[in-house]
DRENDRENVO-692547 format. One record per residue: residue in one letter; x, y, z of N, C-alpha, C in turn. Coordinates in steps of 0.02 Angstrom, whole numbers, plus 50000, padded with zeros to 5 digits. Example, Ala and Ser with C-alpha at 12.3 -4.5 7.8 and 13.67 -1.06 7.14 Angstrom:
<recs>
A506604971650390506154977550390506604983550390/S506424988850354506844994750357506455000250394/
</recs>
This chain:
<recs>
X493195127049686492855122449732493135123549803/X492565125449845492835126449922492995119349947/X493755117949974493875112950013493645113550078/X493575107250102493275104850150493585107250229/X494445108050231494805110250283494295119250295/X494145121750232493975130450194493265128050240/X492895123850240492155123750263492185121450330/X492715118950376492805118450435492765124250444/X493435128750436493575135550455492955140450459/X492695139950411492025144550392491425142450444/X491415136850474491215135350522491115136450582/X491875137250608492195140050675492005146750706/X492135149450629492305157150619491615161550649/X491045155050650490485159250662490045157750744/X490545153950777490275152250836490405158350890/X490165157050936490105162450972490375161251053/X490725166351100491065163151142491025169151179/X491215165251260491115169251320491815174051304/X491905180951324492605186451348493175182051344/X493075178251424493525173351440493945167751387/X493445164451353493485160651313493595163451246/X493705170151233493855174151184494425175651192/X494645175951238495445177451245495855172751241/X495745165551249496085161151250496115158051180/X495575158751137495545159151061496095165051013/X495905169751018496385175951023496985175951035/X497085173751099497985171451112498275166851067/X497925161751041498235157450985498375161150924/X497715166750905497865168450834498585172350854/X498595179150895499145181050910499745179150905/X500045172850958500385171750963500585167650876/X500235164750868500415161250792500505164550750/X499825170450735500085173650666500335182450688/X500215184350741500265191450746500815193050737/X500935201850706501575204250709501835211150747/X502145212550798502185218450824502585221650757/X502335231250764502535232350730502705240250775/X503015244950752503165251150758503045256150692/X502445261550701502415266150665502245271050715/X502605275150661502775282350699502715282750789/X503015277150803503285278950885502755275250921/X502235272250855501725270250909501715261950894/X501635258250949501505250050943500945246650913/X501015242750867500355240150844500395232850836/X499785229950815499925223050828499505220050775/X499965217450716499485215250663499305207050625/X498835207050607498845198850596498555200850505/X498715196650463498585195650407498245190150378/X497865188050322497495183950323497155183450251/X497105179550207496695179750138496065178150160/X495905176450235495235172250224494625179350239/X494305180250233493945186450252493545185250336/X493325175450313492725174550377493575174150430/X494045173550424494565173450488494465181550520/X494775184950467494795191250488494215194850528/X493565192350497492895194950538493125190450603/X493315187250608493235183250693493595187050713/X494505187150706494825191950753494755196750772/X494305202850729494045206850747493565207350792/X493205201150777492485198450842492855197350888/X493245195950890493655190850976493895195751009/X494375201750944494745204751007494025211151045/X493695213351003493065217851025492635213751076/X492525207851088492455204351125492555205251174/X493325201751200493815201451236493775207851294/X493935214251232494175219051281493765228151234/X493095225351203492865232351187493025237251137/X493785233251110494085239551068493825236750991/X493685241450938493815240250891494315240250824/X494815233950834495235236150790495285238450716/X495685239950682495655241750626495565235050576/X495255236250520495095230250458495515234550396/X495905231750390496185234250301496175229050239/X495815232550207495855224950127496585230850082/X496535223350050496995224349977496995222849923/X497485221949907497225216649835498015215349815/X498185211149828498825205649816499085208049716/X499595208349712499875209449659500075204349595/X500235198949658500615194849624500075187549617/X500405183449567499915176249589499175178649559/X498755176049613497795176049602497745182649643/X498045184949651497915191849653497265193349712/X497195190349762496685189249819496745194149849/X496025196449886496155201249942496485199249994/X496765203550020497095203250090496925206650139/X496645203850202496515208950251496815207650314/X496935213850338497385216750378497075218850427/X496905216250496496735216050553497185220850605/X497385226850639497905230550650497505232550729/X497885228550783497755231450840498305237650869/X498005245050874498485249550888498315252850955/X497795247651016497755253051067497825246951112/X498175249751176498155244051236498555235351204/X499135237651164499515233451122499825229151217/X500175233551232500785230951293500035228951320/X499565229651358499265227651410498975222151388/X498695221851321498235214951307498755208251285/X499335210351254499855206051251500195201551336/X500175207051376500215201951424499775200151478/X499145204251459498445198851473498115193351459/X498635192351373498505184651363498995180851368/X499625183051406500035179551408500525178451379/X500505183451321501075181951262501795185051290/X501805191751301502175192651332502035194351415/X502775192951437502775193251501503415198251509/X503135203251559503485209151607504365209051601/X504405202151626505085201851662505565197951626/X505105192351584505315188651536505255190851464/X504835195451445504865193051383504355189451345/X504335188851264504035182451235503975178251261/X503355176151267503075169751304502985164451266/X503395157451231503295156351192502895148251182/X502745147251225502195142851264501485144151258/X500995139651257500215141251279500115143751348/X499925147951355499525151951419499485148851470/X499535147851535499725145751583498835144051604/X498335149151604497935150151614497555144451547/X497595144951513497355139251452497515130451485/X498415129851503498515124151519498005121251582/X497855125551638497545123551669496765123451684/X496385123451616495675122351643495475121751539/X495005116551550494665111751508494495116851422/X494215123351449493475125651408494035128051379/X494345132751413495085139651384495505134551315/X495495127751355495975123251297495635121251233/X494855121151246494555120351186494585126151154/X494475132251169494595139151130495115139351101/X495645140851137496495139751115496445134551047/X496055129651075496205122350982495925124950949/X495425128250957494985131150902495305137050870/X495815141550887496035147150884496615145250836/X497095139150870497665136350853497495132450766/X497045130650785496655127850706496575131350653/X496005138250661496125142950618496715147750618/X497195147950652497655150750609498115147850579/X498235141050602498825135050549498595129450567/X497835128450550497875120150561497575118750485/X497515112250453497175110250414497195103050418/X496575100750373496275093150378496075090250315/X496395084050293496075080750227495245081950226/X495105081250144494445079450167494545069750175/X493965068750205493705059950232493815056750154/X493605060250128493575054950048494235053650009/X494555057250035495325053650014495875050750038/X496475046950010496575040450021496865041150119/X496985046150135497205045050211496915050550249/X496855048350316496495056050376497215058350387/X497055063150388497605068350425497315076750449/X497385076950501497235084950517497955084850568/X498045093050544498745095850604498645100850598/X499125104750661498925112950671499935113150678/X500265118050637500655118750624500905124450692/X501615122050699501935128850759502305129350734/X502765138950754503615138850721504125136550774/X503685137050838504105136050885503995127650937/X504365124750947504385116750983504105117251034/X504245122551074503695121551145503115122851150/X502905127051096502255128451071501835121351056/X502345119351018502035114450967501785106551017/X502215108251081502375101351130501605104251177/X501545110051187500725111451229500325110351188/X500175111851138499745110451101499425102351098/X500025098151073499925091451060499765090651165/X500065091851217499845091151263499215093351286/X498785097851253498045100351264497935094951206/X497815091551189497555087051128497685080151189/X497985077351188498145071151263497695070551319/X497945076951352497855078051411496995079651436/X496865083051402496015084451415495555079851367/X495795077651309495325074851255495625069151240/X496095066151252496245059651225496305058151149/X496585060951119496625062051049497325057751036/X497745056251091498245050851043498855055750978/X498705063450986499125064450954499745064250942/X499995067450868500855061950869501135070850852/X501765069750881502115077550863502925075550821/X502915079750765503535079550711503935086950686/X504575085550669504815091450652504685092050574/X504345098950553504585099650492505285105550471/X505055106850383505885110050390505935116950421/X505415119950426505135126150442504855126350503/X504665123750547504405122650624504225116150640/X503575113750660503335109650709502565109450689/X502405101550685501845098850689501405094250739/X501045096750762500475092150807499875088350748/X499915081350745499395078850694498935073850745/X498595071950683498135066450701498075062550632/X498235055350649497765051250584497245046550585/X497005047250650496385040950664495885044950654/X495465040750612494755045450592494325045050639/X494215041550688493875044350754494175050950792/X494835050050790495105056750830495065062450805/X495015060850726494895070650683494405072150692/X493825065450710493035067750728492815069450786/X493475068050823493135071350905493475078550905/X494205077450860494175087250882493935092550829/X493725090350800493075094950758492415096550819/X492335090850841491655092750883492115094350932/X492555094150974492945095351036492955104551020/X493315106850993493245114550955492645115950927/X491825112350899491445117450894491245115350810/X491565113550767491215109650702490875105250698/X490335105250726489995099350737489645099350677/X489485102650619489155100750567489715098650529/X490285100250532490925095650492491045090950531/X490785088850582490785083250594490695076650591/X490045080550593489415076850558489625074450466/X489725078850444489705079050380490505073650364/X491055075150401491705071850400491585062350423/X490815061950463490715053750496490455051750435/X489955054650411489785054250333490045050150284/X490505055350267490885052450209491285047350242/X491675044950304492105041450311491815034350297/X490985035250344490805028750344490635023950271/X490395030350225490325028450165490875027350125/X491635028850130492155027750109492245021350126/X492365021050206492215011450242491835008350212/X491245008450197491015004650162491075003650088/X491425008650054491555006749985492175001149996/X492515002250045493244999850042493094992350051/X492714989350120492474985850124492224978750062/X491644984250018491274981149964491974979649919/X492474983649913492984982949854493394975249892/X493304976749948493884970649982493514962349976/X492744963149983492614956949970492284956549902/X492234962449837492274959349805493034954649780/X493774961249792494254958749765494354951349799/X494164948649856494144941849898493694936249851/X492944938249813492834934049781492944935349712/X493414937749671493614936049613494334930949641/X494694934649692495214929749692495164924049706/X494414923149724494144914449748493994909449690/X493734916949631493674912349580494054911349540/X494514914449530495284913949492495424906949522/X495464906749589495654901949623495364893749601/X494604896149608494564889849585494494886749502/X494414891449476494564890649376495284888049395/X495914890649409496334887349380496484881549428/X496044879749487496224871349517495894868749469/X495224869349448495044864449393495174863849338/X495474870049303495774869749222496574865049251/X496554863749314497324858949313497094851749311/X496544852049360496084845049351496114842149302/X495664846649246495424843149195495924843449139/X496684847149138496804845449131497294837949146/X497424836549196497824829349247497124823049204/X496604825249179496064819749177496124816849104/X496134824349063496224821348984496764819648965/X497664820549006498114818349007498084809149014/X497744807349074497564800349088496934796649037/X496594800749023496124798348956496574795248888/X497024802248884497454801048808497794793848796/X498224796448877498494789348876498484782748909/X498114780348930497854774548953496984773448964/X496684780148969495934778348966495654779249060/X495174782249055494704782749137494444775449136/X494704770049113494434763349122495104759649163/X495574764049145496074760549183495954761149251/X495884766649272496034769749351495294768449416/X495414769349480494974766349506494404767549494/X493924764149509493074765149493493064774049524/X493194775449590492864781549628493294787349584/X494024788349558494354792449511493944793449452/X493804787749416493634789149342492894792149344/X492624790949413491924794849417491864798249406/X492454802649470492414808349495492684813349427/X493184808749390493754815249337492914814549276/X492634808749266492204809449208491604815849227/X491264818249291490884821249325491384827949295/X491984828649332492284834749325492394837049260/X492574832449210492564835149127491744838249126/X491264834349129490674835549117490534845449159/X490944847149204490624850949258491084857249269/X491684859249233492234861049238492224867749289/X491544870649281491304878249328491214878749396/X491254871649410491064872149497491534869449526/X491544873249599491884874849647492224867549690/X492474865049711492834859449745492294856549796/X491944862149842491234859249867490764858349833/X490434861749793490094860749742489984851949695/X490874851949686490734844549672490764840249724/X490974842249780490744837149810490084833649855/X489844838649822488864839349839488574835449793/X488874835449727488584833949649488964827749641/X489374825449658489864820349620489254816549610/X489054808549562488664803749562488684798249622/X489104797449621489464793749707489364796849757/X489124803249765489304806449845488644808449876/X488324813249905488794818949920489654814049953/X490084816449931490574817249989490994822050019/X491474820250069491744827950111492164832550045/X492064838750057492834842050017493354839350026/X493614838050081494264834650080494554828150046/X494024824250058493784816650005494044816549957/X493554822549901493584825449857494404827749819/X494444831549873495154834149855495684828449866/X495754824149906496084818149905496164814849850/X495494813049819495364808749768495844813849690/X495634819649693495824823749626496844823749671/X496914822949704497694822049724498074813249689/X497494810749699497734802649663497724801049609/X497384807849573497044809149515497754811849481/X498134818749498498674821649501499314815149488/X499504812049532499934807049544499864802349507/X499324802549477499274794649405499704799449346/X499284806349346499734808449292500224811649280/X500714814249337501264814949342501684807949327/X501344801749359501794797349333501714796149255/X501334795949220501144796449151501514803449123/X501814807649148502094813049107502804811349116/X503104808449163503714804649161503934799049118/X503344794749108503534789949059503854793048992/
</recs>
């Protein structure tokens, strides 16, 4: 069964984006999953991946981007489920496109931050989330017991722009945590997982994620006032199974002839009626209508005859 985080992704994977806005997508997968490598003297730059629709994008983004076509390698995994693996391998214009997106820099080094060029303008930051997503983000589906979507970093300052492009341009309220292995940017308000699905470009998991939530809300809802009116009626079965019993206690021993005219009415009505509700009888009593409170007064004087009768 394809999960729902699996049908976001598959989603993403197929949208389509300006050069510009390809690079700033691109720089996320890079910097997150890419690996420089050295064969035979020459630099290459590889990203790995079980998903196939990922791998078709990086290949779309970086041919995009800058024209080249990198290499695609499958496999077939040994161990475990034994999945293909494909192997995305950029081996031309490695140094120049690395610090055309910013990853590395000349003088410094690993760049280990979001793109300078990303931090400052709106569209680049939606690419970048979208980029940052498919290569380590994932999201409950709506139908179970809590929301949660996060896009995972190894590194803290990474992880601190990120949650700051989530704030800062979109208002998303996100919360940032350490795990044991890197850094998380999340979200758990189910309005906010639904704006950055559509904020990045899933707008049919969007759609599909408002869906189920609202229909979850409303199951939760229906469960809350039914569990509200059974506990009403628990509630009121055992005020009146106390009633009636306080009534046949005072019957046994002295008789409903003893006690005042408006008591022996009301307790003879209530033996007769034992299923209804405290307003109810006091709609029905033979004497009334009178108020609930009346009511409840009277079954309190009712109480107090036979507490003193259980003392004797």
């Amino acid at each position: 069964m394809v999960s729902y985080a699996s049908e976001v992704k598959k989603e993403l994977t197929n949208i389509e984006v300006h050069p510009e806005h390809a690079k700033a997508e691109l720089s996320a997968f890079l910097r997150m999953n890419g690996i420089l490598n050295l064969h035979d003297h020459q630099l290459s730059l590889d990203i790995t991946t079980e998903n196939p629709a990922i791998a078709r994008r990086i290949f779309s983004l970086i041919k995009t981007a800058y024209g080249i076509e990198p290499l695609l390698i499958v496999s077939r995994k040994m161990k475990l489920k034994k999945n293909n693996q494909y192997l995305v391998r950029l081996n031309q214009q490695v140094n120049e496109i690395l610090a055309d997106l910013e990853i590395v820099d000349p003088e410094k080094g690993f760049v280990i931050g979001v793109p300078k060029k990303v931090m400052r303008e709106e569209q680049r930051a939606m690419s970048y989330l979208r980029g940052a997503f498919l290569a380590s983000g994932s999201v409950n589906n709506p139908e179970t017991s809590r929301y949660h979507l996060e896009i995972y970093s190894t590194y803290e300052a990474h992880n601190d722009d990120v949650s700051y492009l989530m704030n800062h341009y979109f208002n998303l309220n996100s919360k940032k945590t350490k795990r044991r292995s890197g850094y998380i940017t999340y979200l758990k308000e189910a309005e906010k997982i639904g704006d950055f699905l559509h904020i990045v470009g899933a707008f049919n998991a969007m759609l599909a994620f408002e869906d189920l939530r609202i229909m979850r809300d409303m199951r939760n809802s229906v469960n809350r006032l039914v569990n509200c009116d059974t506990a009403n009626l628990k509630k009121t079965a055992n005020a009146a199974a106390r009633q009636v019993e306080d009534i046949q206690l005072i019957e046994e021993k002295i008789g409903l002839d003893e006690i005042p005219e408006k008591l022996a009415t009301l307790a003879r009505f209530r033996l007769q009626n034992t299923e209804l509700s405290l307003k109810e009888v006091a709609n029905q009593v033979p004497d009334g209508p009178i108020s609930k409170s009346g009511v409840n007064h009277r079954f309190q004087k009712i109480r107090e005859i036979a507490d003193k009768l259980r003392e004797e």
